[in-house]
N, C-alpha and C positions, 0 to 999 in steps of 0.2 A: 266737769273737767278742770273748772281751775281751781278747783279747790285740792284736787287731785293735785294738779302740778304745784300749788303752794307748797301742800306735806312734804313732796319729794323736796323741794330746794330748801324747806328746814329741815328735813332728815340730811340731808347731802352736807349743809353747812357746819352743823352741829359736830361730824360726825372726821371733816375733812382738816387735816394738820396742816395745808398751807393754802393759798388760792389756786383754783385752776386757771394758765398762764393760757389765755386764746389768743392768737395771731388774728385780726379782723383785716382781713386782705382786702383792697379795694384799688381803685383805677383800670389802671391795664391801657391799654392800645390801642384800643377798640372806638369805636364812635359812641358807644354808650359810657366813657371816662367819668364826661361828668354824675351821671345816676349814679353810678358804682358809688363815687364819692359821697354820693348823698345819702346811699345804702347804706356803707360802712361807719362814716360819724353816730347815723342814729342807730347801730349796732352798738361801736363802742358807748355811746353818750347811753344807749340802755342798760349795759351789761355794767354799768357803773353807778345805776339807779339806785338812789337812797330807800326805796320799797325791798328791794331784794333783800337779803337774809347779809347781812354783813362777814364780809371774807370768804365771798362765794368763788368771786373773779379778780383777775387782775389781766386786763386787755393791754394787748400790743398792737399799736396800727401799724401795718405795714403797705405802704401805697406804690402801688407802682407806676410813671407818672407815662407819658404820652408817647417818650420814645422807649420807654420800656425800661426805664433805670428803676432800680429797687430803692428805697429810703426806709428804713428801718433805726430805732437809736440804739445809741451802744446799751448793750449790756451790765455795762458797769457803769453806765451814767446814770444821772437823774431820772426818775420817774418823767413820763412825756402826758401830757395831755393834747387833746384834740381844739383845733384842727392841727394838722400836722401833713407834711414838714417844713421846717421852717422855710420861706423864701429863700434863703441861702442856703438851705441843703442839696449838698451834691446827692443825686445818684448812684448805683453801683451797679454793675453789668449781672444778667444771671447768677453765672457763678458765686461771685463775692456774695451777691443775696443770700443764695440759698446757704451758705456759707453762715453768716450772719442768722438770718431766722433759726439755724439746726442749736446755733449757741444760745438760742433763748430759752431751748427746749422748750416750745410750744406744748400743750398737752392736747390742745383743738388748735386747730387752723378754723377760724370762719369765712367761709367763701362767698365775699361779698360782691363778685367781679361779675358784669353782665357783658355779653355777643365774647365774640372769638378772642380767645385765648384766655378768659375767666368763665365761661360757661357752654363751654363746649367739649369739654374733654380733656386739653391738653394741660392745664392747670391741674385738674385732679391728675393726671397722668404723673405727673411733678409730683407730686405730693404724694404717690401712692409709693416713687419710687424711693423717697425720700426717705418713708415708712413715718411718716405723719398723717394720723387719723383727723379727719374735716369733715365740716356742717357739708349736708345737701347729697345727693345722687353721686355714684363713684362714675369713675371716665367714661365705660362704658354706655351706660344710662343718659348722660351728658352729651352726648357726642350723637346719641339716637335722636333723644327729643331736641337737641339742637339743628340739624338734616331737615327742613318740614315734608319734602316727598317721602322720604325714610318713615318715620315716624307716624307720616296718614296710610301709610300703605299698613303699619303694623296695627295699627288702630280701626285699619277697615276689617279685618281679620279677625279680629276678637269683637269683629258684629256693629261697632261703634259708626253712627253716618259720620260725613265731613263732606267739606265741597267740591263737587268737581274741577280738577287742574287741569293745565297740560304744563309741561316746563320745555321752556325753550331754552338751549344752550349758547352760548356766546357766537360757538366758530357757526354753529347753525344760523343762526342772527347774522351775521358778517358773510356768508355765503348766499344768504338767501331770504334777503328781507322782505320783497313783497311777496313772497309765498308763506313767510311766516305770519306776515301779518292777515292776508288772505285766511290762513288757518283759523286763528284764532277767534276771525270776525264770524267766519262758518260756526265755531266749534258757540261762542259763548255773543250774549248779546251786551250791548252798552250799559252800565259802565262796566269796565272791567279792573279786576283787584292784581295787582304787580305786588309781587315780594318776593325780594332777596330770602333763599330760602335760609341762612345761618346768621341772621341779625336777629336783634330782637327789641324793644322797647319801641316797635312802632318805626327805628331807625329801618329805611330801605322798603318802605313801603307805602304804595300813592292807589288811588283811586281815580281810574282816568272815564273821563265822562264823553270826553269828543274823541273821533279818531283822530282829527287832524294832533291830536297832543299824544297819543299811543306809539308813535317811531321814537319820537325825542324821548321819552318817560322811560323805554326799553335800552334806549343808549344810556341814561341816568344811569341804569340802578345795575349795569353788566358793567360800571364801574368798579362796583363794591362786588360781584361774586361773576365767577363762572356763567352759572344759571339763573333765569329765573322762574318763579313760580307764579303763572297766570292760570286765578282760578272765576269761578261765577260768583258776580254780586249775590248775595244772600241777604232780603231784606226779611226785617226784624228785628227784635231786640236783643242786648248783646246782655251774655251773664255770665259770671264767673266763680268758679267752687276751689276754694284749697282744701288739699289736704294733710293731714297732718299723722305721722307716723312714727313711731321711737317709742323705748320704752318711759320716758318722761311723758309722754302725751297716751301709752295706753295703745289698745289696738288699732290700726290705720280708720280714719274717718272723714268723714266730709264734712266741710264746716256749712255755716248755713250758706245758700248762694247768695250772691250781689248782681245787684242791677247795675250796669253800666250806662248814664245816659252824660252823653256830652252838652253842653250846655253853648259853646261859642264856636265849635265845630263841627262838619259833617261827618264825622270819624271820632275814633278814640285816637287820634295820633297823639305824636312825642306832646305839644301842646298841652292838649287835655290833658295827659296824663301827670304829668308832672307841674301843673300850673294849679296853686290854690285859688278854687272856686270856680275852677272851668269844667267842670263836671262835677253831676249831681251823682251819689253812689249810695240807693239803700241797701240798707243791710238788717236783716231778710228781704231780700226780691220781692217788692207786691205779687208774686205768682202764687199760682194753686200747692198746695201740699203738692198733689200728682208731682208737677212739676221740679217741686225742692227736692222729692226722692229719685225722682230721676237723672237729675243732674247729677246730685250725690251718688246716685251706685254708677254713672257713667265716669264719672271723676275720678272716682276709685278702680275702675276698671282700668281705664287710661294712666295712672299710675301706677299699676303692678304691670299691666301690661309691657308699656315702655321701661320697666327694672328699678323705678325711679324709690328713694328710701330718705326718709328723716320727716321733708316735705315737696309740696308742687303743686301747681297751680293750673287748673283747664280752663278757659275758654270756649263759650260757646254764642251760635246764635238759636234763639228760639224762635222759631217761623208762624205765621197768622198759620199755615197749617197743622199746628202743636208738634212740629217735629223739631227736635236737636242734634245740631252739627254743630262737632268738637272743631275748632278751629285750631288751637294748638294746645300744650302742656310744656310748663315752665317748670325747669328745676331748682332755678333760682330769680324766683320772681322779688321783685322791689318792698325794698323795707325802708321806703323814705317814710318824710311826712303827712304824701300823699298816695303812697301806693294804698292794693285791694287789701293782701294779707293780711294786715295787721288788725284793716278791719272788720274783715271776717272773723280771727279772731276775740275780737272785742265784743263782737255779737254774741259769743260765748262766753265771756267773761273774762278772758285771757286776756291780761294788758302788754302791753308792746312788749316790757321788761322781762314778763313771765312767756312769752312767745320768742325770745332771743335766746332765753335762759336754758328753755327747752331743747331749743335747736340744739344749742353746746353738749347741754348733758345726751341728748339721742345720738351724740354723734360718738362718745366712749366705744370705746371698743369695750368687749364681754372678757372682763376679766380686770379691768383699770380698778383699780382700788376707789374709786368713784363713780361707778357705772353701776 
């Protein structure tokens, strides 16, 4: 496979009269600000790598900061490089943004933006309307695998296990606490898993071991959403398969799985995840063959299922009873310096550069004089 995507990006170079101008969108509003940022640099900082085929790209960061101001540079200024934007750059409201990125004539938007309003839908919605083609799953697809009840209900359907939930909603909680909690203690046994079902990156999600900590832990997290989603501890080991789909990468596939084992946590939380050397991650999973193709064709199923196109990422736990529960599917999982993708990738021989590269070119629409 990457010798595959090599050919194409010196066929593509070779072949293209100027660069393709990609917008690497990143921030947003969300509680996940910071990862986004850290997503988007090492997009731009790849798509600018001295490996790639010279005059392939020409990246534009565009960051949107906390309250929601766009910063973009002018068009007829200097070349920017990252980080960006300056300390002293103002903001711009929706409008003027979009306004601004339309004059750069973007040819890809990269959607580097993680939780609500970069990876749920409403972003691609923007962008659809815009009539600007971008990396990752269109709104629809976005906005499904971002819902986690939505998403395990479509995924139990096409045959796929996952763990049993209940979700309890806000005004339910505020009307009727000790019966909710009474519910739950009936329905699942200690600990039990809390998640805000539309965050993502571990943001809005606790592992509560006592009851006396289960009232407080549910008033926490119906800060951040409507509902939440209380399902069964599932012990095991946790593993993770991307996938990778576009005509740059060839027909949709499973890359090999990864073992996720946290190293200073009881969890894969924000922590491990984004902390160098707080988890340990092979890649290939010490597991059986059996196991690697399983995951793989469950991976892929969960990606077509849920509509999802370019790439995405499933989630699972493997149980001492050799069973697999899909936990979630990410449309736009992390491409820091410590996220899974890249290294799954890497296990195939795909380097970070030629995994970014990919994503752009899968994202042409059928007909771009570069696609």
């Amino acid at each position: 496979m990457a010798t595959e995507i090599g050919d194409i990006l010196r066929s593509r170079a070779a072949n293209m009269r100027r660069p393709l101008v990609v917008a690497v969108m990143m921030g947003g509003r969300s509680g996940e600000h910071a990862v986004s940022l850290a997503s988007g640099r090492a997009v731009y900082d790849h798509l600018c790598d001295s490996r790639l085929p010279p005059g392939l790209f020409e990246p534009l960061p565009v960051v949107i900061d906390e309250q929601g101001g766009w910063h973009l540079p002018s068009p007829t200024g200097p070349a920017c490089t990252m980080p960006w934007p300056p300390a002293e750059h103002q903001g711009v409201a929706l409008p003027e943004g979009c306004r601004a990125l339309l004059e750069h004539r973007p040819d890809v938007v990269f959607v580097a933006m993680h939780g609500p309003e970069g990876e749920d839908g409403k972003l691609q919605s923007l962008l659809e309307l815009l009539g600007l083609c971008y990396t990752g799953s269109d709104s629809y697809a976005s906005s499904l695998c971002m819902d986690k009840p939505v998403a395990k209900r479509i995924l139990k359907s096409h045959g796929i296990a996952v763990p049993a939930e209940i979700i309890l909603s806000r005004a339910r909680w505020q009307e009727a606490q000790d019966q909710s909690l009474a519910e739950l203690k009936a329905r699942f046994e200690a600990p039990w898993v809390l998640k805000t079902p539309r965050l993502g990156s571990s943001v809005g999600l606790e592992i509560v071991r006592s009851e006396d900590r289960l009232a407080a832990t549910l008033d926490e997290l119906f800060v951040h959403d409507r509902t939440v989603l209380v399902e069964e501890f599932v012990a095991g080991r946790e593993l993770t398969c991307g996938v990778l789909d576009g005509w740059a990468f060839g027909p949709a596939r499973g890359l090999p799985l990864l073992e996720i084992i946290p190293l200073e946590d009881p969890y894969f939380n924000y922590h491990a995840k984004y902390t160098e050397g707080a988890t340990r991650e092979p890649c290939p999973a010490p597991v059986s063959d059996s196991v690697h193709q399983r995951g793989r064709e469950m991976a892929l199923i969960a990606h077509r299922a849920l509509g999802c196109r370019g790439f995405s990422r499933t989630d699972f736990f493997w149980t001492p009873e050799d069973e697999l529960l899909v936990l979630e599917t990410n449309t736009i999982p992390g491409l820091t310096s410590t996220s899974l993708m890249p290294k799954m990738a890497a296990a195939v021989g795909i380097s970070f550069a030629e995994l970014v590269a990919g994503m752009v070119l899968s994202a042409l629409p059928s007909g771009h004089p570069h696609s």
